[in-house]
N, C-alpha and C positions, 0 to 999 in steps of 0.2 A: 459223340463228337470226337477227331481225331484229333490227336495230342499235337500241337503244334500249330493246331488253326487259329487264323488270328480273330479276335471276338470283337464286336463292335459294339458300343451301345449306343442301344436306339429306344429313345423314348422309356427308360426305366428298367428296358430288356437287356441282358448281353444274347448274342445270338451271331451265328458263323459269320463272316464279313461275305463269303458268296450267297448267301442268304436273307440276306439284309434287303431289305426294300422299305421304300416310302412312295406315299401317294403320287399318282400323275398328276394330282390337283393340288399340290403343295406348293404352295407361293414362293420356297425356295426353286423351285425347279420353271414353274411359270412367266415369274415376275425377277427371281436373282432378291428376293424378298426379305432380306435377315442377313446376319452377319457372323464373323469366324473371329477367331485365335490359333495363331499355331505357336506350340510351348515344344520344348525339351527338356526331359528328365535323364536321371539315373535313376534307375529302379523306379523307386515311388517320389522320391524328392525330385521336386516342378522347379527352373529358374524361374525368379520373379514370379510366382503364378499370382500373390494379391496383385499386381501391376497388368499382369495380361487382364485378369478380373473386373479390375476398376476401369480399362479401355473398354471391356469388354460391356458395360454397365452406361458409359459413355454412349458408346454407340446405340444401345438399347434405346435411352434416352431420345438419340437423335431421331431413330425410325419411331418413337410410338411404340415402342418391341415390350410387351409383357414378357419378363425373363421369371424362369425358377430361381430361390432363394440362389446366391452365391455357393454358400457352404451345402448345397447339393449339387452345384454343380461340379465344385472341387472335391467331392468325393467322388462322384461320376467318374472325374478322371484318374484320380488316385485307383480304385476299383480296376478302373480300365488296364492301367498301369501293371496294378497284383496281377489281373487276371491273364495278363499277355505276358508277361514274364522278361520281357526283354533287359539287357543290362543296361540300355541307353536306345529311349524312345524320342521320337516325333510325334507330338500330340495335339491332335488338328480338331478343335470342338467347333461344332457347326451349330446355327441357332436361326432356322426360320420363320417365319408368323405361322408357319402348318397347314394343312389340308382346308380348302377353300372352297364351299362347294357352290359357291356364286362363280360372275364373272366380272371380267373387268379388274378397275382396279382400287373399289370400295372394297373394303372388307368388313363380312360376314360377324359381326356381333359373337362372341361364345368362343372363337375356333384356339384350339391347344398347339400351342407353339412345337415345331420337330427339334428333337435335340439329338447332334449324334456326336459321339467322339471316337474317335480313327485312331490307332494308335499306328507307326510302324516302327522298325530298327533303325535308327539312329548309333552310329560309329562314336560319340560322344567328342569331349575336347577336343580339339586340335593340338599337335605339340609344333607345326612346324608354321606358316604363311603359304595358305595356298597359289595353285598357281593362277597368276594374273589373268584379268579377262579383257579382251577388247571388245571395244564400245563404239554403238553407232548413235547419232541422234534420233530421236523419231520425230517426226511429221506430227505426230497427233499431240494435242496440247490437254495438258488436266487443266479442271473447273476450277480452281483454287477459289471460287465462290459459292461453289457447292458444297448440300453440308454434308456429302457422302467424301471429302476432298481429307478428311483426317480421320474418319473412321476404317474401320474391317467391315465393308462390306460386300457381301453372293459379288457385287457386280464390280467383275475384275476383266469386261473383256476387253478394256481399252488394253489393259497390261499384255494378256492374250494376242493382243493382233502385236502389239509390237515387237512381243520376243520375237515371235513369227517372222516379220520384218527384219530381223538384224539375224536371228538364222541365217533366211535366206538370202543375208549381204555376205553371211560369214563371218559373222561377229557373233559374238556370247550375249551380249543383252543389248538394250535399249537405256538410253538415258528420255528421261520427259520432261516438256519445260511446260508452265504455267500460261494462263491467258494474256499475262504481259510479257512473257519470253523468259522467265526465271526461273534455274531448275528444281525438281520436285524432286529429284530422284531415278533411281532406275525401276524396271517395271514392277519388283517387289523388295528396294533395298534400299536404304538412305545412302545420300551420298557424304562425301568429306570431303575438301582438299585443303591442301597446306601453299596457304602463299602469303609470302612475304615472313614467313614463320610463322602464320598464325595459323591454328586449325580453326578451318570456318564451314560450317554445313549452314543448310536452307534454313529461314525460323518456320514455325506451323504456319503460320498467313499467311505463308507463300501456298499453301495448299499440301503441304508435306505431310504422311501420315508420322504421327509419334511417335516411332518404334521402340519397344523396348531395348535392342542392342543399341540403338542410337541413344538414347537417354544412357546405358552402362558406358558405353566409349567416352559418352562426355563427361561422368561421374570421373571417370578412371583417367581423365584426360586432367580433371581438376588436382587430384590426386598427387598429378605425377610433377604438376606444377606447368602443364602443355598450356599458351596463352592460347586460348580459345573463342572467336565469333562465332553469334548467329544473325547470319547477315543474307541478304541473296543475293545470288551466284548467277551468272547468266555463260552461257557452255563456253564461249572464248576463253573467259576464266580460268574456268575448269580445264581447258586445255593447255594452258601456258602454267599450269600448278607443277609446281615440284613434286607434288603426291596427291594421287587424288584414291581413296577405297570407299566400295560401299560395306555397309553393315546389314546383315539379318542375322535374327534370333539363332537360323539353324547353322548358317554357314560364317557366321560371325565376322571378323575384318580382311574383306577381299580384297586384294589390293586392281586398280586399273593401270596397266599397263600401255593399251593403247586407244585412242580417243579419235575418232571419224579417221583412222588411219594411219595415224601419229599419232609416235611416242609422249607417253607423259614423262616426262623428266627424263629419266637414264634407261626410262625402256623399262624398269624391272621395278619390282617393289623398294619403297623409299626406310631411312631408319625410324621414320617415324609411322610406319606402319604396321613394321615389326614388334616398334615397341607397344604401339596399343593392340594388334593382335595377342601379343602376348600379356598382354594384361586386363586383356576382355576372357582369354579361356581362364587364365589364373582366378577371373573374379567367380566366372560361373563353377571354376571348381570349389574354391572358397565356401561357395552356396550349395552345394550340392554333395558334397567328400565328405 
């Protein structure tokens, strides 16, 4: 193996990432059958990994998913981590129902779950507020009564068509509203905004997934003494907000700048964005340093 090639493990093996294969009969690949985590480390130390864990256990739950013990799963990844070497990874574990050699969409009594974990380079912390994104609405509505509507689950291709859609309007993402018109989020980020000086993001029964950085913002939000709702938000809202960012785990607190066109607030990131940006990398360094 050449030095430098990134290892993937799959099913117990590490083994070259251009090397790697699983079945054409894998219900992740057939069906979108099983569910993910994506984490960031430094080195070997995971943020939150019991947290991504116990979503991740969740979800199992919801699909009927037989998962491997936890604590081989988090050494799976730790493992991954040693063996890639990087100084700050992106660490994407994937969890199907496995190779299926029926059809349809019964599944075959016996079959072994695929497990694989990804690692790649990850830049680590942020020191500054990245730059803002504009945002278009999208057309397509989440199930917020479905029970794939708070999990990580294979089937992301609603999120998929929509990036797609606000590309090709020229915009950086999509925002999604709910079967009653409430928003959920953008295609893979929680949203926020601040109005009236409260910070208020979607609750879960709007259909919102739990994000880990969403749950730290709002820890850190309590913290700093930020009066904070969860309440839902319907996009007018959100566009008349003095600030509005989303959150993910990898790219932490984004700020939106512009919304179906227009400006949010002054056009640029607000101070209450910068303050919880900065106290969402300060936490993950906390955890990780």
């Amino acid at each position: 193996m050449t030095e430098g090639t990134p290892l993937l493990y799959l099913n117990g093996r590490f083994v070259p990432e251009a090397e790697a294969s699983l079945s054409p009969l894998d219900r992740g690949f057939t069906l979108a059958d099983g569910i993910f985590e994506t984490l960031v480390a430094l080195q070997e130390r995971v943020f939150r990994l019991a947290d991504h864990l116990a979503r991740l256990e969740r979800g199992a739950m919801t699909l009927h998913l037989p998962l491997p013990p936890v604590e081989e799963l988090a050494e799976a990844i730790r493992e991954s981590l040693r063996r890639n070497g990087y100084p700050g990874s992106v660490v994407r574990l994937t969890i199907s129902r496995g190779a299926d050699p029926g059809r349809g969409l019964d599944v075959t009594p016996g079959i072994t779950p695929s497990v694989v974990v990804r690692v790649t380079p990850w830049q680590g912390p942020l020191t500054s507020v990245p730059a803002g994104r504009r945002l278009v609405l999208s057309t397509i509505r989440r199930n917020d009564l479905s029970p794939l509507a708070r999990i990580k689950s294979l089937s992301y291709v609603e999120g998929v068509i929509a990036r797609l859609e606000a590309r090709h309007a020229g915009a950086d993402d999509a925002l999604l509203c709910n079967t009653r018109g409430f928003l959920t989020g953008a295609t893979s980020s929680n949203i926020f905004a601040v109005v009236d000086g409260d910070l208020v993001t979607p609750p879960e029964e709007d259909g919102v997934l739990p994000g880990v950085a969403r749950r730290t913002v709002l820890e850190e939000a309590e913290r700093l003494g930020i009066p904070t709702r969860e309440r839902s938000l319907v996009h007018e809202e959100a566009a008349g907000a003095d600030e509005v960012f989303l959150t993910n785990v990898v790219t932490g607190v984004v700020p939106v700048v512009y919304l179906r066109g227009n400006p949010v607030g002054s056009g640029v990131h607000g101070p209450l964005t910068e303050q919880l940006a900065a106290a969402y990398w300060n936490r993950v360094r906390r955890d990780l340093l």
